[in-house]
N, C-alpha and C positions, 0 to 999 in steps of 0.2 A: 524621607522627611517630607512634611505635607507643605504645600505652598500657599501660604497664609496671608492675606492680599489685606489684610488691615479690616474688612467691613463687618467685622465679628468682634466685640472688645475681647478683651483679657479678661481668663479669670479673676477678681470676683463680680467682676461687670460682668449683666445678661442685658442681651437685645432682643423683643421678641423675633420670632421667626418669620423671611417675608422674602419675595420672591429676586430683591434685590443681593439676597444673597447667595443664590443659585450659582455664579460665577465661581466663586469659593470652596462652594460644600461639594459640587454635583463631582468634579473629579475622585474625592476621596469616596463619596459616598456608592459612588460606581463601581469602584475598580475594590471596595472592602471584601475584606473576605469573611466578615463577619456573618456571612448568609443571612440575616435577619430582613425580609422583606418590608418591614415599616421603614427600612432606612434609604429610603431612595428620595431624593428630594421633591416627586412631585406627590410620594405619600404624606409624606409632613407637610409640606403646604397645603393638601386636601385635606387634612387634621389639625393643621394649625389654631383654629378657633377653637373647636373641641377640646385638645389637653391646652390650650393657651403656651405653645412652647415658645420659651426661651433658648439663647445660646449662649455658648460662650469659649472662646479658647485658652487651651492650658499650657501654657510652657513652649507655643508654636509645637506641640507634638501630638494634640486631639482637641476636639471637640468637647461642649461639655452642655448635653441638653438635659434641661430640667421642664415640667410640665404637672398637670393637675389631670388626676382621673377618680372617677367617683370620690369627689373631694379628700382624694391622698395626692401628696403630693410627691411626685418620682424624680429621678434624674436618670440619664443613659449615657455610657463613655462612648463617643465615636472616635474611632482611631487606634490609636496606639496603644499597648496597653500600660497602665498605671504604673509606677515606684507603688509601692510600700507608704510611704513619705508621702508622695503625691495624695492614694486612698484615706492619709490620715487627713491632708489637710483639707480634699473635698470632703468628708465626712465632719469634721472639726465644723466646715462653715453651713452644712447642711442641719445638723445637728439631727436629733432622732425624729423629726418631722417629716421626714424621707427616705424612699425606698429606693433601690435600684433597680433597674427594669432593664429587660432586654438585655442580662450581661451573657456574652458568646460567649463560646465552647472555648476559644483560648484565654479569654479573661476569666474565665472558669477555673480553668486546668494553671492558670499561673499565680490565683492569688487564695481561692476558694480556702487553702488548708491557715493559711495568715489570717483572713476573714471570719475563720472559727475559733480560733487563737484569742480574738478581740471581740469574741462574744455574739460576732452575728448569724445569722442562721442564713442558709440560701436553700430556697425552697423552688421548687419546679411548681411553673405555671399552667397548666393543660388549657386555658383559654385563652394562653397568648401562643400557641403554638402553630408552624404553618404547617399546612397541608398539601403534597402535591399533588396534582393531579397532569395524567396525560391530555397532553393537546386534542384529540381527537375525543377524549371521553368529555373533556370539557366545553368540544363544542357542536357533539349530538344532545349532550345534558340527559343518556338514558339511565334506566333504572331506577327502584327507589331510593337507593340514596342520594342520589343529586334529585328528585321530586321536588324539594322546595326549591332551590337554585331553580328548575325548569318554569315552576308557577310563579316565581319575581319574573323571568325574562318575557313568558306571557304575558303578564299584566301590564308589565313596561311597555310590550309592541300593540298592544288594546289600547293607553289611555294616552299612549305620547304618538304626535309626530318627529320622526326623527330620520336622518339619515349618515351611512356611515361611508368615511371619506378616509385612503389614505394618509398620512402622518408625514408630509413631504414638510421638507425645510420651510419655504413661505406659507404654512400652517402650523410652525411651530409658536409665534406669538398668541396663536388662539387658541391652541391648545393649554396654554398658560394660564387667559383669563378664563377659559372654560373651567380647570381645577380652582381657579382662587372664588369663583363664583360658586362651586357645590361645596366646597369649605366656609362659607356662609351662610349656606341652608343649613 
């Protein structure tokens, strides 16, 4: 059971998404096993602007973010996975205006054959997919397929001053306003 501290309304109230709600989301969003790397909390607050996400919780057993991308507008379940019941009655208040995005291999595997049943299609995304890479390839950046990756991190150490500092506890509040600050540009 997730620990639901009140600063997220109840479905069908949304709040958008904001750094005050870190306290809340960041244990569940950590410890998921949803493997989906968009879902860590300091990548939705560095995209917060971007899809303009929303939140919201259902039944104290998930999360429930909705968002805007190339003017479609999506939702994504974090947490636990749906009823049946539940799927009808986010769907009911999303109506066909909205898609699902981001649904994991378990919410896959438990509701997929229900979801065809009622008509909808789920299609595999190959430009939302991640990609792993080794630590060490990732940070010689050789050969041509990492080329572009290598020509962004030259042109970044050409045109910026910058320097890089450990991630210790009393630099964690600025590590903070640093992500809410490129989630603005």
């Amino acid at each position: 059971m997730l620990n639901f501290m009140n600063s997220i309304p109840v479905f069908p109230q949304f709040l958008p998404l904001c750094l005050e709600m870190e306290q809340e989301l960041h244990p569940l969003l950590k410890n998921s096993c949803q493997g989906i790397s968009e879902f860590s909390f300091p990548s939705l607050l560095i995209h917060q602007e971007k899809y303009q996400y929303e939140i919201s919780n259902f039944n104290n057993r998930y999360y429930i973010l909705k968002g805007n991308q190339h003017n479609a507008s999506f939702f994504s379940i974090l947490g636990a996975i749906p009823s049946k019941e539940e799927i009808q009655a986010i769907f009911d208040y999303f109506g066909a205006n909205y898609f699902w995005k981001n649904m994991d291999k378990a919410q896959y595997e438990s509701l997929a054959s229900f979801l065809e049943t009622q008509g909808f299609s789920i299609l595999e995304d190959r430009n939302n997919e991640d990609y792993l890479y080794e630590r060490q390839t990732l940070a010689e950046l050789k050969g041509k397929a990492l080329h572009k990756k290598k020509t962004h991190v030259n042109n970044f150490e050409k045109n910026y001053q910058f320097s890089v500092k450990p991630l210790t506890k009393d630099r964690v509040s600025q590590a903070k306003a640093i992500l809410q600050q490129i989630g603005r540009a």
